[in-house]
C-alpha positions in Angstrom: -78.3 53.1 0.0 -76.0 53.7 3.0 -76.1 50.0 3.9 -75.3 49.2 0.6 -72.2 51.4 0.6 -71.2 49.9 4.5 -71.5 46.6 2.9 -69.3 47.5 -0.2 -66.7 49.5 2.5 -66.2 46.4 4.6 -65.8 44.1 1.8 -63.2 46.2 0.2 -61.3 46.7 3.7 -61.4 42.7 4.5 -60.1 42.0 1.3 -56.9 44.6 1.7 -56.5 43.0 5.5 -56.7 39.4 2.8 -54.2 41.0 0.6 -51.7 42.1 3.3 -51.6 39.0 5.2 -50.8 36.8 2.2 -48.2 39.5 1.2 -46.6 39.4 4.7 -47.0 35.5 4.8 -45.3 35.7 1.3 -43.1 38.2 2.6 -41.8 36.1 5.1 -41.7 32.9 3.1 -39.2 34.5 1.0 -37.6 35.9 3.8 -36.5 32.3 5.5 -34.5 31.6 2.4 -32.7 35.0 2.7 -28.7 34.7 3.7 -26.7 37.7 4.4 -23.2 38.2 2.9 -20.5 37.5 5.8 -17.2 38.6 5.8 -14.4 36.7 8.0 -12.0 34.0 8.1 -12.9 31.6 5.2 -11.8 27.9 6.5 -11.2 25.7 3.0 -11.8 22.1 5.0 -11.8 18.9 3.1 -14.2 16.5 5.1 -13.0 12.7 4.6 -14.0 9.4 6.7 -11.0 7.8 7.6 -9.2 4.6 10.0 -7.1 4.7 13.5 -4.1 2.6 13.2 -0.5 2.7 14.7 2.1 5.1 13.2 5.0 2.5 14.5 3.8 -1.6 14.9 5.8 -4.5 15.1 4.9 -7.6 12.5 4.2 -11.2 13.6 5.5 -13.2 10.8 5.1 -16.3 9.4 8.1 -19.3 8.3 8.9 -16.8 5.3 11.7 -19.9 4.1 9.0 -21.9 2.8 9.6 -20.1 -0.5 12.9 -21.9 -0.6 10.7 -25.3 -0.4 8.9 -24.0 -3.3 5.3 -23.5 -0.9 4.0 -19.9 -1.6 0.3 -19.7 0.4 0.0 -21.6 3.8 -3.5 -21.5 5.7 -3.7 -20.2 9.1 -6.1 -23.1 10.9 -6.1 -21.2 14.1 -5.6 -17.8 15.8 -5.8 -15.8 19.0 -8.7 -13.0 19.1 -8.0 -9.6 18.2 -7.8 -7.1 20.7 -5.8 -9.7 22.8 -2.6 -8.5 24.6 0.0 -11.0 24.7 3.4 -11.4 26.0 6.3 -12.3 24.5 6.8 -15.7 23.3 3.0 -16.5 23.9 1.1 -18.2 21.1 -0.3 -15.8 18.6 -1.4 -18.7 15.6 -1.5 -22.2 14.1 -0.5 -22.5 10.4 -1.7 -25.7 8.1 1.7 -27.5 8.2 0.4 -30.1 5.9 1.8 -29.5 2.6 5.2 -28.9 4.5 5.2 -32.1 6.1 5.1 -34.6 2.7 8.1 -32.4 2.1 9.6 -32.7 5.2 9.0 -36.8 5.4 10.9 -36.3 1.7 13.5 -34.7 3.0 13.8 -37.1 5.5 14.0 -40.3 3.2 16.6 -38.5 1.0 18.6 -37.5 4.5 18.7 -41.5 4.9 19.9 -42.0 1.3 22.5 -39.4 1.3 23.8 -41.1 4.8 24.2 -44.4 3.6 25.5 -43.5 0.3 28.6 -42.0 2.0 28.9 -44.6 4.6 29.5 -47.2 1.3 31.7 -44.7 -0.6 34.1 -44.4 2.8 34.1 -48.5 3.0 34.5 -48.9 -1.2 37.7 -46.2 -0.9 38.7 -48.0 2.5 38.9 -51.5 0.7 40.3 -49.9 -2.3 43.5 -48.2 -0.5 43.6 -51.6 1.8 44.0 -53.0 -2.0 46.6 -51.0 -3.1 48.5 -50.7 -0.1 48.8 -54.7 -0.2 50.0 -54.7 -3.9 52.8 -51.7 -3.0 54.0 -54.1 -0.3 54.0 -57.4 -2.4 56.0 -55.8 -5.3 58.2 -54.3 -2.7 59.0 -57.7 -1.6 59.4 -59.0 -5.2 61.9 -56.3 -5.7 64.3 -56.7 -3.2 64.2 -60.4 -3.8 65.2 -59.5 -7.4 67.9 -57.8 -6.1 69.3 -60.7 -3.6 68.8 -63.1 -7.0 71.1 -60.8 -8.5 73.7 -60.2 -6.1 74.2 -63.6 -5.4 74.3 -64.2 -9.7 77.8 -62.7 -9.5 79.7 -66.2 -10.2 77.2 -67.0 -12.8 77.6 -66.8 -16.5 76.7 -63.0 -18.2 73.4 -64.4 -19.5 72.3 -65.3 -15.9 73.1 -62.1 -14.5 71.9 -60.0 -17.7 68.5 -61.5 -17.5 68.6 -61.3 -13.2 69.0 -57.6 -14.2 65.8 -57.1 -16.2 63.8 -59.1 -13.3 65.3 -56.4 -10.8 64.4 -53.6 -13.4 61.1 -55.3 -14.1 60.1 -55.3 -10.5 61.4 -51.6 -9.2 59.4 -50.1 -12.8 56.2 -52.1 -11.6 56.8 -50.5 -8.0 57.1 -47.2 -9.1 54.0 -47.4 -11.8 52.0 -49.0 -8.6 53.3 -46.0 -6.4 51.8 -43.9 -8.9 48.6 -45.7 -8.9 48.1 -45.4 -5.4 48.7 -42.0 -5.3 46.2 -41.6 -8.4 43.7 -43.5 -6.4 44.1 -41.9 -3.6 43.5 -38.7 -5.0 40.1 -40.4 -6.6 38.7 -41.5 -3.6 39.2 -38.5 -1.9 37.5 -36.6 -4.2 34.7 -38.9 -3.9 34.2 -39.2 -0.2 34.1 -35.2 -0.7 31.3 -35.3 -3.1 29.3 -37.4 -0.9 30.0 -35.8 2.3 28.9 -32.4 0.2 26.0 -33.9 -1.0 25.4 -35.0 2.7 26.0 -31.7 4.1 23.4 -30.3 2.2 20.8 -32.7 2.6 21.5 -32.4 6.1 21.6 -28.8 5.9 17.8 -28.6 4.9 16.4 -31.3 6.9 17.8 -29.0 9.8 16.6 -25.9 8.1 13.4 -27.7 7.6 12.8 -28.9 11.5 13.1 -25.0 12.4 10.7 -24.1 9.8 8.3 -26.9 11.3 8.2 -25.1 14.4 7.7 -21.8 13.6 3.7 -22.8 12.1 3.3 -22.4 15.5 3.4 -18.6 15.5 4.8 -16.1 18.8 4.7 -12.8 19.6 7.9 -11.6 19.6 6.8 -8.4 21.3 4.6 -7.9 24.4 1.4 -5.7 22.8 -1.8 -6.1 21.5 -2.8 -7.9 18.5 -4.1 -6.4 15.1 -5.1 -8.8 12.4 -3.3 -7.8 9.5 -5.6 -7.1 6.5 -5.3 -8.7 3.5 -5.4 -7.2 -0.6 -8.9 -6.5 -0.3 -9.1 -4.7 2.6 -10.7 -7.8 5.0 -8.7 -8.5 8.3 -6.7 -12.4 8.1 -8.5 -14.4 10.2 -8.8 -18.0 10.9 -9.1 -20.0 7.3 -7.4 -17.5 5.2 -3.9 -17.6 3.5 -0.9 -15.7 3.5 1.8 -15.0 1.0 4.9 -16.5 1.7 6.5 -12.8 -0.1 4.7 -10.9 2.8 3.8 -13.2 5.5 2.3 -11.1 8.1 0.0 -13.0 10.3 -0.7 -9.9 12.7 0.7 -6.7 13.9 1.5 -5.6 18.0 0.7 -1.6 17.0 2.8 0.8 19.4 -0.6 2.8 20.6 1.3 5.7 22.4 1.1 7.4 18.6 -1.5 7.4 16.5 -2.5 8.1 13.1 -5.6 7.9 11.2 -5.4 6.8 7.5 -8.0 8.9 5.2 -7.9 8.8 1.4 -8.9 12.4 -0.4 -10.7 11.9 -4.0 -8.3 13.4 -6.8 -10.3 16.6 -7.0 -9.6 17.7 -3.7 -5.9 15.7 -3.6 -4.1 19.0 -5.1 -5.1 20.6 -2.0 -3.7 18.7 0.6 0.1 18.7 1.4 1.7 17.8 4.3 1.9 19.9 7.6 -1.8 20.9 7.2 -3.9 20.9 10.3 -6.4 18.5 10.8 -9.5 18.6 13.2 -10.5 14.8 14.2 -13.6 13.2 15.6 -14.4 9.4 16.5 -17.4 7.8 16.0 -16.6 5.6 18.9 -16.2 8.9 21.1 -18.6 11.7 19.3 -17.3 14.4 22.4 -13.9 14.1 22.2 -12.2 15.9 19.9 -8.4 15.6 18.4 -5.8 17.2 16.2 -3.2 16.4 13.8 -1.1 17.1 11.0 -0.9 15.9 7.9 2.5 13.4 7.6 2.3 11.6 4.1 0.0 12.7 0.5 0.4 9.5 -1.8 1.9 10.5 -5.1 -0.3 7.6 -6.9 -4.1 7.1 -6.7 -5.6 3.7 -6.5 -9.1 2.5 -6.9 -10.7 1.2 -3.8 -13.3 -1.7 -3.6 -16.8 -1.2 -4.8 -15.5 2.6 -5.9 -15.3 3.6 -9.4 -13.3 6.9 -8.2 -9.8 7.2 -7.7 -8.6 8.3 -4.7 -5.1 9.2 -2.7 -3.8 7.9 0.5 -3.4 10.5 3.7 -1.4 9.8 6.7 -2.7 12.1 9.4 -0.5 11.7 12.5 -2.4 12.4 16.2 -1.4 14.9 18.7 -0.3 13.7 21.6 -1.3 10.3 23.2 -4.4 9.2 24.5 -5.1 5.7 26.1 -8.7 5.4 24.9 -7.6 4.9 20.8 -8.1 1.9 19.4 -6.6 0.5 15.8 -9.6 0.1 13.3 -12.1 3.2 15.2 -13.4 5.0 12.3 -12.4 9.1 12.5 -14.0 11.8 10.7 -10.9 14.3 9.5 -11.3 18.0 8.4 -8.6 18.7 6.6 -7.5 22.5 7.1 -6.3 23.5 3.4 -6.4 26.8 3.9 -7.6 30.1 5.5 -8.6 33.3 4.5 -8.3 35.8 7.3 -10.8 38.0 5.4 -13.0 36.9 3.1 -16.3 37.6 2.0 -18.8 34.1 1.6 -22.2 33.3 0.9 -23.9 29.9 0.8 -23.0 27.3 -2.0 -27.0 27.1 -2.6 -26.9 30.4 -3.6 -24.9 29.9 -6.6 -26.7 29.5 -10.1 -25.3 29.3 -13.1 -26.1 29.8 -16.8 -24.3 27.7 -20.1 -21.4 26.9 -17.8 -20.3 30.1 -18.2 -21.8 32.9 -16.0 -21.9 32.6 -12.1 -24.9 34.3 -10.7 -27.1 34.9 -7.7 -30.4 36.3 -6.8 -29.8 39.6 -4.8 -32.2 41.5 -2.8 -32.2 45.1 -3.7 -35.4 46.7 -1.8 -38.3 45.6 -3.2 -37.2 44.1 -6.2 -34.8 41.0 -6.9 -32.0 41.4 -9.5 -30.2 38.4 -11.1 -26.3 39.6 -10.1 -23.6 38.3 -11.6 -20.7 36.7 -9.7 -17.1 36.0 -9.4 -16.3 33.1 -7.2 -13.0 32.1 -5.5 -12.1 28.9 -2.9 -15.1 26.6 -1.7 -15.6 24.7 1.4 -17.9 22.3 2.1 -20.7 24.6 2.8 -19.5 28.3 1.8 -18.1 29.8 -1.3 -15.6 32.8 -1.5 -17.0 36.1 -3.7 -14.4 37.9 -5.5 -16.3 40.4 -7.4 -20.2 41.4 -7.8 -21.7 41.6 -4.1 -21.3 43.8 -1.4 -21.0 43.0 2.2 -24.6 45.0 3.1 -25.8 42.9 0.4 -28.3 39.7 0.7 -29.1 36.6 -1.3 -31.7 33.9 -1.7 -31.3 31.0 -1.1 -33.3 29.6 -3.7 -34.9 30.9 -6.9 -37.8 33.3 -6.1 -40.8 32.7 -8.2 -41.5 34.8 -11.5 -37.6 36.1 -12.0 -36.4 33.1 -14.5 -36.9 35.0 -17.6 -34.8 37.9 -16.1 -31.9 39.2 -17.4 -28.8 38.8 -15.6 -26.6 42.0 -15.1 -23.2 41.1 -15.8 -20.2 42.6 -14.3 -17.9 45.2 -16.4 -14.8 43.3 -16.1 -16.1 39.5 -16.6 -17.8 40.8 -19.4 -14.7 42.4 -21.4 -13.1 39.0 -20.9 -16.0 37.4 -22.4 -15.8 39.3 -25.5 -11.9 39.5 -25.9 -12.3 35.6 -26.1 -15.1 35.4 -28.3 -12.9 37.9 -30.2 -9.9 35.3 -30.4 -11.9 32.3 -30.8 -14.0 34.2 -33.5 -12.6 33.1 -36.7 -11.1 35.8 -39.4 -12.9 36.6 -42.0 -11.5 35.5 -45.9 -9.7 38.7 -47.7 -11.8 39.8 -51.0 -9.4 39.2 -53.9 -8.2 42.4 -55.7 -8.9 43.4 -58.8 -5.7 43.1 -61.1 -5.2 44.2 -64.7 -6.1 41.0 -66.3 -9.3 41.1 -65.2 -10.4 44.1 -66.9 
């Protein structure tokens, strides 16, 4: 019998040693996702990925006249490497000069046309005032021998002289109509050597304009520097084989690497957030040890849509403290932008945060042994924290995740979220019709 109750006494103790070392285990299971309620200075950091590049640079341009030749695109055939520092003057790129030369070889022909057109319009007006220069003389001659015929008609009978009269009026009114005419003419051909000397002028004109274009597809730096591909409208460096716009004819860029700035964009949740002057703590990829700061310079007032993203996002210029000789255009940066800081705040982990229809914020506090479901209201977020406004204390602690057993529980709402809850179900509640009173008639 007294073995029997041993036997009995030791089963009943091993199984409370059981029980207490799956409570503890249990106990500290649920203890690991336990956070405590901090208070402190509340950092509201937006995190973004963004791209070194010069805040100053110097273009490398292409012949932009081709657009008065009517030639929009032009390939580049060949080009220096990037990264490359060059001098100035020193070859940067070839461009595909092909399409300009048929025009030039045009232009050429047309050059030869124009010439010769006005060397046969100066010898056709040359010949024509020798012409009329010879007529003015001859009829001057036939006048004055009019006039001896008539001076020397004196003794002769009336008719004689009469008709020796109108032969000398004859001849001085053909002089003076042929004076006319050569002035006339005169004026004629000098109007026309003027149109073909214009028309020269300009032909000659562009065939010059067109031997500087020609070569300038030999691109230079006109900088010393080193050289940055320029990118393109999808975002992909020019390179050797692709085309440039004759409207923005950029070939490459000499950046001015003494100031930086890294070019981020922020989604357009967070955009409203950002404004210019905001700190900014910055890390490179290339350099994971070295750390930088900056400032916010530029927010974009438009969003755009960037390749293979369905969001839309904004453009942030974050200009670089200082100068430092190890940045390179294109290293990719990591930015935390500093939107704001709470010099006291009290925060908990985002994972703490539940929520119910949308509508109730709630979190699962630790109050001794049990676990109530606490109501919550939330202010700023960062990317790992959130601000609590009302419903915790700071002795207070929270779990992480949901604790097992507690999702039928009922949440204890705070006072003053839930007077604002029933004012607006109040106002949204519609009125009920007004019962119709009874008048005389209807008795």
């Amino acid at each position: 019998m007294k073995k029997k109750l041993l036997i009995g006494a030791g089963a009943s103790a091993l199984l409370l040693i059981v029980f207490f070392i799956v409570r503890g285990n249990k106990a500290n299971e649920v203890a690991d996702v336990i956070a405590d309620v901090k208070r402190g200075p509340f950092k509201v950091e937006i995190e973004t990925t963004g791209e070194l590049e010069a805040k100053n640079s110097v273009k490398i341009l292409g012949p932009s006249q081709l657009r008065d030749f009517r030639i929009w695109n032009v390939t580049i055939q060949n080009i220096i490497d990037e990264g490359t520092v060059v001098k100035k003057g020193d070859w940067v790129a070839t461009l595909d000069r092909s399409e300009f030369q048929n025009r030039f070889n045009e232009k050429q022909i047309e050059l030869e046309k124009a010439n010769s057109k006005f060397v046969q319009t100066q010898l056709d007006t040359t010949l024509t005032m020798r012409q009329s220069r010879d007529e003015l003389i001859n009829l001057r001659y036939g006048r004055d021998e009019k006039q001896i015929i008539l001076d020397q008609s004196k003794f002769e009978p009336p008719a004689t002289i009469k008709q020796n009269e109108i032969n000398l009026e004859k001849a001085v009114r053909a002089l003076e109509q042929a004076e006319e005419n050569n002035k006339i003419k005169k004026k004629q051909n000098i109007e026309k050597m003027r149109e073909v000397s214009a028309e020269l002028r300009k032909v000659q004109n562009e065939f010059t304009s067109m031997t500087k274009v020609m070569e300038s597809f030999n691109v230079t730096a006109p900088e010393d520097g080193m050289v940055i591909y320029e990118k393109g409208w999808d975002g992909k460096p020019i390179k050797a084989g692709s085309q440039i716009n004759m409207w923005e004819p950029t070939v490459a860029t000499l950046p001015d690497l003494t100031k930086m700035m890294s070019k981020t964009y922020v989604n357009e949740v967070d955009v409203r957030k950002v404004k210019a002057g905001q700190d900014v703590s910055i890390g490179l990829d290339a350099y994971p040890d070295k750390k930088l700061t900056g400032k916010v310079i530029r927010v974009a007032n438009v969003g755009e849509q960037r390749p293979n993203s369905d969001a839309k996002v904004f453009e942030v210029a974050v200009e670089i403290n200082g100068t430092d000789p190890t940045l390179r255009p294109s290293m990719t940066t990591s930015n935390r932008i500093i939107a704001s800081v709470i010099d006291k705040a009290m925060f908990i982990p985002l994972e703490c945060l539940h929520s119910q229809a949308d509508t109730v914020t709630y979190v699962y506090k630790k109050d001794g042994i049990n676990i109530v479901k606490q109501e919550v209201m939330v202010g700023q977020t960062n990317a790992n924290d959130v601000v609590i406004l009302g419903g915790l204390a700071e002795s207070d602690r929270v779990y992480l995740s949901i604790p097992p057993g507690t999702d039928d529980d009922a949440i204890t709402l705070l006072k003053e979220m839930n007077g604002k809850r029933k004012k607006k179900e109040q106002e949204e509640k519609p009125e009920a019709p007004a019962k119709a009173i009874p008048t005389a008639s209807n008795h």
